[in-house]
C-alpha positions in Angstrom: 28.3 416.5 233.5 30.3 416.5 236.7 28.0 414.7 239.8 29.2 414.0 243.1 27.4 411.8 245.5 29.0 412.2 249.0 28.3 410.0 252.3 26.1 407.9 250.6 24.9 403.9 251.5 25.6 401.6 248.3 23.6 398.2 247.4 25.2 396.6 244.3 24.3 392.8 245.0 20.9 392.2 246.9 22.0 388.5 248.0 24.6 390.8 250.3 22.8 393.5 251.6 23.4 397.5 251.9 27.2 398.4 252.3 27.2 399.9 255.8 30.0 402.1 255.0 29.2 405.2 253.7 31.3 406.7 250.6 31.1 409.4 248.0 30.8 408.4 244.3 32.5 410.7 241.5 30.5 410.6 238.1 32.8 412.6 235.2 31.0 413.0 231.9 29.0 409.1 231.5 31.2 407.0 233.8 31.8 406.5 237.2 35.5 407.3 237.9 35.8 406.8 242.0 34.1 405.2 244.6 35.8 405.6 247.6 35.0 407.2 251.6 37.1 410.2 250.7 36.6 410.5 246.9 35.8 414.5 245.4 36.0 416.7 242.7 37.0 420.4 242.1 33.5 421.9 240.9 30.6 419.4 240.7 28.0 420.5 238.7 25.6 418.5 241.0 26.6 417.6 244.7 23.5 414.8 246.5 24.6 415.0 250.0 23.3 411.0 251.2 22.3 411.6 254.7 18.8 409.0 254.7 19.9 407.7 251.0 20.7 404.6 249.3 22.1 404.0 246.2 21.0 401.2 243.2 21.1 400.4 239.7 18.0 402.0 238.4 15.2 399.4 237.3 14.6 398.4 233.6 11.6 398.1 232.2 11.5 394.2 230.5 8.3 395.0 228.6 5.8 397.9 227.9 4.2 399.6 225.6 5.1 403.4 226.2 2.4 405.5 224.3 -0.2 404.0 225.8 0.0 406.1 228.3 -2.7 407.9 226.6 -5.2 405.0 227.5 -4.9 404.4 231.4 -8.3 403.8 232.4 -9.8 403.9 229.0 -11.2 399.7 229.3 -11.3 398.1 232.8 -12.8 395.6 234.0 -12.8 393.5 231.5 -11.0 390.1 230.3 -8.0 390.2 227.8 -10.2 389.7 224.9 -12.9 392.1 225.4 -9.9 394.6 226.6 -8.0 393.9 223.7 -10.8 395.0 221.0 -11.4 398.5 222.7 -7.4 399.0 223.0 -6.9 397.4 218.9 -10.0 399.8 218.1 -8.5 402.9 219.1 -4.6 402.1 218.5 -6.0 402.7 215.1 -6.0 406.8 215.7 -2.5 406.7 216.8 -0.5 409.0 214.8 2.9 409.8 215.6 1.9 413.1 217.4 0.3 410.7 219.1 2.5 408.5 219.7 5.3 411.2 220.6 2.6 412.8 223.6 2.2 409.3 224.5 6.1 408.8 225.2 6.6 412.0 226.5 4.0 411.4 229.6 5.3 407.7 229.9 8.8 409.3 230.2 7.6 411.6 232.7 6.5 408.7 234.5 9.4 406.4 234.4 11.8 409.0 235.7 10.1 410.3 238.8 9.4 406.2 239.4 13.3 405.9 239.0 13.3 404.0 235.8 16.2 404.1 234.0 15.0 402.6 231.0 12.5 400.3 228.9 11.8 397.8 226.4 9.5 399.0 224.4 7.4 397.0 222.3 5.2 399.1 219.9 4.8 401.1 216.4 6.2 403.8 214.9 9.9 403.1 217.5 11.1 405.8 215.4 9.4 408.3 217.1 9.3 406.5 220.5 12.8 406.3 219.6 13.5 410.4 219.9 11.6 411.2 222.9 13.7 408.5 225.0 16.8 409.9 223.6 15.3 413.8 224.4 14.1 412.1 228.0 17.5 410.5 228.6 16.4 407.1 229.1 17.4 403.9 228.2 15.7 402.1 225.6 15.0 398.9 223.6 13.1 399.8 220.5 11.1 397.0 219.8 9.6 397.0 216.5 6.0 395.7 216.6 4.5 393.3 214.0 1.1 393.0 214.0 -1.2 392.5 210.7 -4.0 394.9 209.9 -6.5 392.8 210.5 -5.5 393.0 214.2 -4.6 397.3 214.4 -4.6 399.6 211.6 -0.8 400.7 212.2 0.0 400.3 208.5 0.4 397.0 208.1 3.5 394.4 208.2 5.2 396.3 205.2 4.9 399.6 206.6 6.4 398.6 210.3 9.1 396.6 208.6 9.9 399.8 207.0 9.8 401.5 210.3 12.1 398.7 211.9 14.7 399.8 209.3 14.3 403.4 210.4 15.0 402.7 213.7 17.8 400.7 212.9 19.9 403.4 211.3 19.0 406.3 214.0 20.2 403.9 217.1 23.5 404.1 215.4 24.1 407.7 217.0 22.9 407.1 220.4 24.6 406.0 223.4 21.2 405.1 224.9 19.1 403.5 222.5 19.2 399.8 220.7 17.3 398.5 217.7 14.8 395.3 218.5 12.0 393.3 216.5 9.2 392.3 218.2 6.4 390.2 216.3 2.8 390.3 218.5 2.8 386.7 219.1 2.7 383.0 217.6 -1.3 383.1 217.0 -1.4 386.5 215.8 1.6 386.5 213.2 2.0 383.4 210.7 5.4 381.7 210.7 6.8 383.3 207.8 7.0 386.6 209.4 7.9 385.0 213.0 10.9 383.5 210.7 11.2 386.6 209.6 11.7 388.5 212.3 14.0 386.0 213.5 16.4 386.6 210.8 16.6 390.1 210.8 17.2 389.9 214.8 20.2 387.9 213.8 21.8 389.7 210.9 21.4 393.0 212.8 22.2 391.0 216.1 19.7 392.4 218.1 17.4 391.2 220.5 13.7 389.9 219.5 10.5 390.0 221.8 7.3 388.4 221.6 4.3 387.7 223.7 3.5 384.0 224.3 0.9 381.9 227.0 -0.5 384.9 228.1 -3.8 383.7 228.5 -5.5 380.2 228.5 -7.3 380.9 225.3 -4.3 382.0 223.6 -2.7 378.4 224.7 -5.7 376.2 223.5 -6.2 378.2 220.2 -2.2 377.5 219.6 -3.0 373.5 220.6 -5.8 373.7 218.1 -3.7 375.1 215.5 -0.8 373.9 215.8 -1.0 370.7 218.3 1.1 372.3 220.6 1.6 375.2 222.7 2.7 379.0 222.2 6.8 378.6 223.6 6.6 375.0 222.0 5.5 376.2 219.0 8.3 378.6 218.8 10.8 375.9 219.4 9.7 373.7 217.0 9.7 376.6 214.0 13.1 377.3 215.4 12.6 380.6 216.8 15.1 380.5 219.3 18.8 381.2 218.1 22.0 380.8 219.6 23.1 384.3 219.6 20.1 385.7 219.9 18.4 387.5 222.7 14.9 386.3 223.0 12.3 388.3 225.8 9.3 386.3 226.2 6.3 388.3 227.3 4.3 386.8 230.5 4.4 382.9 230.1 1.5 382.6 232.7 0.3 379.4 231.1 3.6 377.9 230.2 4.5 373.7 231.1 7.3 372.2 232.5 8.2 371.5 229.2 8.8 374.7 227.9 9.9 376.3 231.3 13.1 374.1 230.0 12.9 375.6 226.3 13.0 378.8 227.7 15.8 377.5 230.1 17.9 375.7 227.3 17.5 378.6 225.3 18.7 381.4 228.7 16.0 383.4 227.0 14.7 386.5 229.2 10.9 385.9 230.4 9.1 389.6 231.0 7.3 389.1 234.2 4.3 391.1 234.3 2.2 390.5 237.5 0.0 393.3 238.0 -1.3 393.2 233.9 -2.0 389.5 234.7 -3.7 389.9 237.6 -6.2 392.9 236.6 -6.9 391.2 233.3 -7.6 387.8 235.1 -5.2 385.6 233.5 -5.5 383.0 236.1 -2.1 381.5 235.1 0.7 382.5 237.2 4.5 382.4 235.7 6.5 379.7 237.5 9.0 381.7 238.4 10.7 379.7 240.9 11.0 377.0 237.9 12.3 379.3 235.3 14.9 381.0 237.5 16.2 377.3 238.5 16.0 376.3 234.4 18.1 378.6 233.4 16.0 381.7 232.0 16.1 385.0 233.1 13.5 386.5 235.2 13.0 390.5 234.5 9.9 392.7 235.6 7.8 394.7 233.4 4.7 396.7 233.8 2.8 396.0 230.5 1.1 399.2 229.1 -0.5 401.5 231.4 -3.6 400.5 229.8 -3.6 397.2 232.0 -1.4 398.2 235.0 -2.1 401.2 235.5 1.3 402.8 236.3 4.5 402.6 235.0 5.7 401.9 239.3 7.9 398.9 239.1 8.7 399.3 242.8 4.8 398.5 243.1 5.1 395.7 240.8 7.9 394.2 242.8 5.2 393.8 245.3 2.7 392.4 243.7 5.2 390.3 242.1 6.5 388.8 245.2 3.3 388.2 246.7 1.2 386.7 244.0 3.9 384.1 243.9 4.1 383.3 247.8 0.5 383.3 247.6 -0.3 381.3 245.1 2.3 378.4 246.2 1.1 378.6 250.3 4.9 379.8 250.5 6.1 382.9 251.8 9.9 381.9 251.1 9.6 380.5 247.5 10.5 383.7 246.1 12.4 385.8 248.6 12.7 389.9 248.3 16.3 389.3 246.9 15.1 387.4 243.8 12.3 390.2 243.0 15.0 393.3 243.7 17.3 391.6 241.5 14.9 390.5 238.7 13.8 394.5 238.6 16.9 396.0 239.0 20.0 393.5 238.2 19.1 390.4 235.7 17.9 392.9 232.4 21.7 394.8 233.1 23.2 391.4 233.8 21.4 390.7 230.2 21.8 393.6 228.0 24.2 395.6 229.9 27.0 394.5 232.0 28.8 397.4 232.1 25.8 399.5 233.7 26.6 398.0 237.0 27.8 399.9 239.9 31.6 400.1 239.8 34.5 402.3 238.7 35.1 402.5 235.1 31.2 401.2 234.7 28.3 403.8 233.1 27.0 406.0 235.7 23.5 404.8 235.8 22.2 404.7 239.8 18.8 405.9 241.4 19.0 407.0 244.4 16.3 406.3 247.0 15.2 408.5 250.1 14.6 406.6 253.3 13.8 409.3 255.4 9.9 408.9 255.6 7.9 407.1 257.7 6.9 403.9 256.0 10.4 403.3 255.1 11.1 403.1 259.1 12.8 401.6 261.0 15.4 400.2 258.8 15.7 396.5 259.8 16.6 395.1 256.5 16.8 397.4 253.5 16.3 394.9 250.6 12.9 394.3 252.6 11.9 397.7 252.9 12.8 398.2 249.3 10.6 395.7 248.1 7.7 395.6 250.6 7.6 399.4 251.2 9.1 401.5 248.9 7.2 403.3 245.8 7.9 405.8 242.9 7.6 408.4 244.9 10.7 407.8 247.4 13.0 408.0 244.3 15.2 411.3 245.3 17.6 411.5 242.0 18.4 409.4 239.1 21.0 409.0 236.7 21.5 407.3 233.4 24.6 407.1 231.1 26.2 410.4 233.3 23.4 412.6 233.4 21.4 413.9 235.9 17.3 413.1 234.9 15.9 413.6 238.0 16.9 415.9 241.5 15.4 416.1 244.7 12.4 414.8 242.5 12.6 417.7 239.9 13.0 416.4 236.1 15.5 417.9 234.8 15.4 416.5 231.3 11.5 417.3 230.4 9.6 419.9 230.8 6.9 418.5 233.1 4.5 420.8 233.6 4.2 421.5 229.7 4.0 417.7 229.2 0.6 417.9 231.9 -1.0 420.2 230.3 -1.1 419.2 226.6 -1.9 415.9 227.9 -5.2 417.3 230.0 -6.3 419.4 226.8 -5.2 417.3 224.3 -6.3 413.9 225.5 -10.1 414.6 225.7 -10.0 415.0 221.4 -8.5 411.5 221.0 -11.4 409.5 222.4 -13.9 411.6 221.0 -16.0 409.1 218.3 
């Protein structure tokens, strides 16, 4: 695919602000090959004229759980716990037909928010697996391990099996990467933390847990185990050198192991809107983990506790639950957040996904022309204060076009809505 992006504004470090110089961009096949004010091509395919447009990496989901899709606004209102047996309860019923609808919809969403891709942390990654490929996104098949007595998903044995799927049919894809993921260190026993561990680093691929989501999980770990969740991981060895840890929400973490993480530059999956409608309490210390050493990345949680997959939203709530919670409007400035959404998990993972010539064309490409994206005073500000999904104009991952002038070109979307509104209504029925 030949795409040509032509008098365009280009933000590829939030610290320094939008380029004021307009340029074209030349995408040929899955790279970017010129960046330049005069740069073209014979016969585009695709031509986005950037009159009111800005361009930026597209954001990365650090942690969700894709197929729950299926189960926004299912259980509200209600703490983790009680949320938790409802969601556990019905998990049971997915399928991977399921599972795939689940994806598709989640897809759907992601693209016309301007995602680009996703760590997913789930069962069955196999199948999630193929419709991210089909979809054109980005992902990081996390493997979930979770015993039986917690979801009827088959059991460790059958996921493990399912992990070993999924590593063999990432082996074809430019966009998709094998990951572990056990639930948590209250939920799985150490020998198959250990476990997981191992296999992360003989396939040398990353590994993603939750930890300190709530306080209860925190005090059930200190009855346990005498110490808490990340601790707990430390001391069983967990952590690797050479391993790329994501730590899920941390909202009850101490000092102490904001330095494990730190020690450790494992990734922490920020996920302020979950943790706020399920009434964690605990707020991530960001500030303190960004300053350790760890790297801050945003993630939405399943749609079952967000309820969107809109990570310009959660950039908002993000940056505010922090300034408000501190009495501190400039503890975590709007550069930090637009670079913990749409920089650090690239700066992690992938490097070469960045913005410049020779790099993998991945960019979303955001219309300011609308009114509560004016006046233009400071577009990192407007980005993160103002913006949402629906200002995404066009988005492109690995070369191809998923998304123009906010048509998806790589699902059928209409199709997708309407299995989902006559489908849906059989999977909660008792």
């Amino acid at each position: 695919m030949e795409i040509l992006l032509k008098d365009i504004k280009l933000l590829v470090d939030p610290h320094e602000g939008v380029d004021q110089k307009r340029v074209n961009i030349v995408i040929e096949e899955d790279r970017i090959t010129e960046i330049s004010s005069n740069a073209q091509i014979p016969s585009p395919e695709y031509v986005i004229d950037g009159k009111a447009l800005i361009v930026l990496p597209p954001s990365i989901n650090s942690h969700t759980h894709l197929p729950m899709t299926l189960l926004r606004g299912y259980s509200d209102n209600k703490v983790l716990y009680e949320w938790l047996a409802d969601i556990w309860a019905i998990e049971g019923k997915f399928d991977a037909k399921w599972i795939e609808l689940g994806t598709k919809l989640a897809c759907l969403e992601a693209i016309k928010a301007g995602t680009g891709g996703t760590f997913d942390f789930y069962f069955q990654e196999s199948v999630i697996g193929r419709v991210l490929d089909q979809a054109g996104i980005r992902g990081w098949l996390g493997a979930g391990l979770l015993p039986s007595a917690f979801v009827d998903q088959g059991g460790l044995e059958s996921q493990l099996k399912d992990f070993e799927r999924v590593i063999e049919e990432v082996k074809t894809s430019s966009l998709l990467n094998a990951a572990i993921a056990p639930h948590s260190p209250t939920t799985v026993e150490e020998e198959h933390l250990l476990q997981a561990r191992d296999l992360a680093a003989k396939h040398n691929i990353p590994i993603s847990i939750h930890a300190s989501e709530t306080r209860k999980e925190v005090l059930d770990c200190e009855e346990k185990h005498g110490v808490p969740p990340v601790e707990r991981l430390d001391q069983i060895s967990f952590f690797q050198e050479g391993t790329k840890e994501v730590v899920a929400h941390c909202a009850w973490i101490t000092q102490r192991e904001v330095e494990i993480l730190g020690k450790h530059h494992a990734m922490v999956a920020w996920c302020p809107t979950s943790a706020q409608k399920l009434a964690y309490a605990g707020v991530t210390p960001i500030p303190e983990l960004r300053k350790a050493g760890a790297v801050v990345a945003l993630g939405t949680d399943g749609t079952a506790s967000n309820n969107t997959l809109d990570l310009w939203r959660e950039m908002r709530e993000g940056v505010n639950m922090v300034s408000f919670t501190r009495w501190d409007p400039a503890i975590y400035p709007a550069e930090e957040v637009l670079e913990d959404t749409h920089w650090s998990f690239r700066n992690y993972f992938l490097p070469e996904s960045q913005i410049a010539v020779g790099n993998k064309a991945d960019l979303v490409v955001v219309n300011f022309h609308s009114p509560h994206l004016q006046p233009i005073h400071n577009v990192v500000s407007n980005l993160v204060y103002a913006a949402n999904g629906s200002d995404v104009h066009s988005l492109v991952v690995d070369g191809k076009l998923l998304m123009h002038e906010r048509n998806v070109l790589s699902l059928d979307e209409k199709k997708i809505l309407d299995e989902i509104e006559t489908k849906v209504p059989d999977l909660i029925k008792d």
